[in-house]
Backbone as JSON, one array per atom type, in Angstrom:
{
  "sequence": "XXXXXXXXXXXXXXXXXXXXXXXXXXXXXXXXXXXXXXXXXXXXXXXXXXXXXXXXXXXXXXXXXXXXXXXXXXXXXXXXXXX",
  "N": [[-1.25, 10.62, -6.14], [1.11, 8.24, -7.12], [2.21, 5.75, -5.2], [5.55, 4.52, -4.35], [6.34, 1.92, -4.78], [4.19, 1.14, -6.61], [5.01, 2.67, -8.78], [6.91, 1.39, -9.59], [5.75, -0.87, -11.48], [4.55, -1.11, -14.59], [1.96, -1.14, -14.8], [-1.35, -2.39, -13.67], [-1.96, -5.31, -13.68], [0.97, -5.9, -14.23], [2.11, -5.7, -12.0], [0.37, -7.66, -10.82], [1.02, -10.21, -11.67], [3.75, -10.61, -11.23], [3.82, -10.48, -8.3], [2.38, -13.19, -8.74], [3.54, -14.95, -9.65], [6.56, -14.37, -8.91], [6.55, -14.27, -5.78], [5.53, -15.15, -2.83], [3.81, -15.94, 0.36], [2.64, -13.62, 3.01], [3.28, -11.14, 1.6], [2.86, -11.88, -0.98], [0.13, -12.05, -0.77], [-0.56, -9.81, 0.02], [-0.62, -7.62, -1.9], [-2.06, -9.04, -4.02], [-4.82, -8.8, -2.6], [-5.28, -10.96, -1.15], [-7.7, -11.87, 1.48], [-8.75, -13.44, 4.26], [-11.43, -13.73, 4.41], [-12.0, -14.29, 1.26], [-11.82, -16.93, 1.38], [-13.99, -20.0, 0.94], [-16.23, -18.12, 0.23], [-17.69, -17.83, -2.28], [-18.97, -15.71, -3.75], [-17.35, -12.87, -3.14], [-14.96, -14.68, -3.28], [-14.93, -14.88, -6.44], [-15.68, -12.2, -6.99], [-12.72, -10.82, -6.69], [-11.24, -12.8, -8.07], [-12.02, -12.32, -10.91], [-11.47, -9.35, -10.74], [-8.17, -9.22, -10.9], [-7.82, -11.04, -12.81], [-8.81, -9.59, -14.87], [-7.1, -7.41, -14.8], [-4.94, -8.29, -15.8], [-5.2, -9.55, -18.26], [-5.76, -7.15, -19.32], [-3.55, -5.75, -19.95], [-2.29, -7.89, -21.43], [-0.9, -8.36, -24.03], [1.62, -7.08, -23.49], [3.15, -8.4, -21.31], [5.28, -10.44, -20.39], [5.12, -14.22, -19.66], [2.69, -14.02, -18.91], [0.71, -15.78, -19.25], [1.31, -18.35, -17.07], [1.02, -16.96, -15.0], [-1.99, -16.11, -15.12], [-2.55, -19.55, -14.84], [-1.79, -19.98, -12.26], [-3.37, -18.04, -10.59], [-6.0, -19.37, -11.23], [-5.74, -21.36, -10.02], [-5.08, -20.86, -7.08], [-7.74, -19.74, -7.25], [-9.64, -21.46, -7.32], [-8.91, -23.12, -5.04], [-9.64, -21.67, -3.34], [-12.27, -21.85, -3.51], [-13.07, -24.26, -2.95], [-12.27, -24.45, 0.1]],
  "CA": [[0.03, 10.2, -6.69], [1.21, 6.94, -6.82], [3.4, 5.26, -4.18], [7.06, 4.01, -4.74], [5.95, 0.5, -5.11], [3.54, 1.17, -7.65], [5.68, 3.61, -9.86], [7.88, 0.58, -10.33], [5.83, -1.54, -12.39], [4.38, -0.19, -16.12], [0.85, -1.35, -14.61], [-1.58, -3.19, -12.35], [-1.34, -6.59, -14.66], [2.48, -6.34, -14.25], [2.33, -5.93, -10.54], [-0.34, -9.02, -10.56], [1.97, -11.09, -12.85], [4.95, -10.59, -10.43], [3.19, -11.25, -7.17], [1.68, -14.47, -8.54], [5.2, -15.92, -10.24], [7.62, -14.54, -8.11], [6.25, -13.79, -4.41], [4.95, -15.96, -1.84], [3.16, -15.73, 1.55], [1.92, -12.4, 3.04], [3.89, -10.43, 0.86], [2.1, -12.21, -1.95], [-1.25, -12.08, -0.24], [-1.07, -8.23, 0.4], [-0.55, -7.36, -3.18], [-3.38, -9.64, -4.32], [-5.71, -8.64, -2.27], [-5.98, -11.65, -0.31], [-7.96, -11.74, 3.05], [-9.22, -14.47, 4.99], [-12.82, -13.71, 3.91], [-12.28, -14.39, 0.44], [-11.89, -18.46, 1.52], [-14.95, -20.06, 1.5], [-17.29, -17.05, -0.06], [-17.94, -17.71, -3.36], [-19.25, -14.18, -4.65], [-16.22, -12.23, -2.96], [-13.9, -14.99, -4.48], [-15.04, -14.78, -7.83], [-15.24, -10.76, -7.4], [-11.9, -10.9, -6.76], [-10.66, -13.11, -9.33], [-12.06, -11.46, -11.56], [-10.38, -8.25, -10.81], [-7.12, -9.81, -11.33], [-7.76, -11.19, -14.08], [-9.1, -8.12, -15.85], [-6.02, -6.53, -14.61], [-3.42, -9.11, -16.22], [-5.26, -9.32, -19.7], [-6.13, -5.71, -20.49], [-2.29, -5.75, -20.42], [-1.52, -9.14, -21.87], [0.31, -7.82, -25.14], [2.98, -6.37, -22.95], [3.71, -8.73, -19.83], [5.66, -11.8, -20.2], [4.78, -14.64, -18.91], [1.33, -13.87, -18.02], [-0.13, -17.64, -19.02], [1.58, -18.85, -16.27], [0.57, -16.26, -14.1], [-3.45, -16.78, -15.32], [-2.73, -20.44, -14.42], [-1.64, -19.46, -10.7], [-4.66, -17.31, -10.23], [-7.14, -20.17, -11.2], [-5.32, -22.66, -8.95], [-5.15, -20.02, -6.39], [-9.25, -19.38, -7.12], [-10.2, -22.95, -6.87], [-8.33, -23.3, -3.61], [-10.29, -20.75, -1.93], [-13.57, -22.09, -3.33], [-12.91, -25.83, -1.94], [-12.85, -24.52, 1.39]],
  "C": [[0.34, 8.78, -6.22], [2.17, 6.88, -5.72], [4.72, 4.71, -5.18], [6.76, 2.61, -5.4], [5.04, 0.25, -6.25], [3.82, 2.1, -9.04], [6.5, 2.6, -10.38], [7.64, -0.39, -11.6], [4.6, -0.67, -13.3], [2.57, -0.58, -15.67], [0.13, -2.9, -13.18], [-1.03, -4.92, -12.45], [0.13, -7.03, -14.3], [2.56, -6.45, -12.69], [1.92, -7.74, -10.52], [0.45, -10.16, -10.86], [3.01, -11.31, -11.76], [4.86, -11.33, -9.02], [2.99, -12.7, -7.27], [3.11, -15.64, -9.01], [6.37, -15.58, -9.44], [7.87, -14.68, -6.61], [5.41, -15.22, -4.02], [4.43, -15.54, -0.37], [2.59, -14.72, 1.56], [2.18, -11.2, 2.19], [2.87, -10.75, -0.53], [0.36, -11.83, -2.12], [-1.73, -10.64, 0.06], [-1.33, -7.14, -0.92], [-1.69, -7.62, -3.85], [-4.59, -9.46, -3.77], [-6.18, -9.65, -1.47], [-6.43, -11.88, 0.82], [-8.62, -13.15, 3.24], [-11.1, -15.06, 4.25], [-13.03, -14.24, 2.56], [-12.53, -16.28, 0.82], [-13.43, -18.95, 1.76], [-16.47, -19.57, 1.02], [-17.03, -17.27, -1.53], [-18.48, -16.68, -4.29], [-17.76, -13.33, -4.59], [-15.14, -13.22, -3.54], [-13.95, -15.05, -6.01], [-14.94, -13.13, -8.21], [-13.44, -10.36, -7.67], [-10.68, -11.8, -8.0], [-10.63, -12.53, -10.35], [-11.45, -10.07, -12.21], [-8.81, -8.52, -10.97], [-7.16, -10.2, -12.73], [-7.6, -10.16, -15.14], [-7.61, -7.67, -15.64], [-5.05, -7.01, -15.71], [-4.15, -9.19, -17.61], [-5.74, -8.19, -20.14], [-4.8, -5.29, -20.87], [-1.55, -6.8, -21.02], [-0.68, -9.05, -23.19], [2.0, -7.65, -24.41], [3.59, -6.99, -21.56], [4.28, -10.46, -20.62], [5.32, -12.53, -19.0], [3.15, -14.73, -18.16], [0.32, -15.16, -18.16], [-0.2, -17.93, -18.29], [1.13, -18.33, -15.46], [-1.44, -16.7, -13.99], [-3.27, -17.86, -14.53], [-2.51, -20.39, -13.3], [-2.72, -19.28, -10.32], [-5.48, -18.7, -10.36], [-6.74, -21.24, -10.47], [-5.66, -21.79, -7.51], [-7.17, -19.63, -5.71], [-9.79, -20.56, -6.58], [-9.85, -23.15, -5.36], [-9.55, -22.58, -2.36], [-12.0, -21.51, -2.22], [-13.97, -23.26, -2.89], [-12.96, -25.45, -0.14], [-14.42, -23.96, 2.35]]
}
């Protein structure tokens, strides 16, 4: 069964979407999946992108806003693969 936090939004996409446009820091980073490891590692950051992604366009009909969100994520991706 799901948790409280995840009954709230209509899917993963909408969580992802929210995290990346409205949230910041660890709060942001716990949602997303982000760990330390992904910086740096170019397989685990692209696995990870990936999975986001997928998440936010198998629902992209139904999430506002989710362009902007995409464009987050690939700023977000690049970041980690520069270091």
């Amino acid at each position: 069964m799901a948790n409280n936090e995840d009954s709230y939004f209509k899917s993963k996409g909408a969580k992802y979407v929210f995290a990346l446009l409205y949230l910041d820091g660890q709060c942001r980073c716990n949602i997303l999946g982000i760990t330390e490891d992904l910086y740096g590692n170019n397989k685990k950051a692209k696995r990870w992108h990936r999975r986001i992604e997928r998440a936010i366009l198998y629902n992209a009909l139904y999430l506002e806003n989710y362009e902007d969100a995409l464009n987050k994520l690939e700023k977000m991706y690049f970041r980690m693969l520069d270091c």
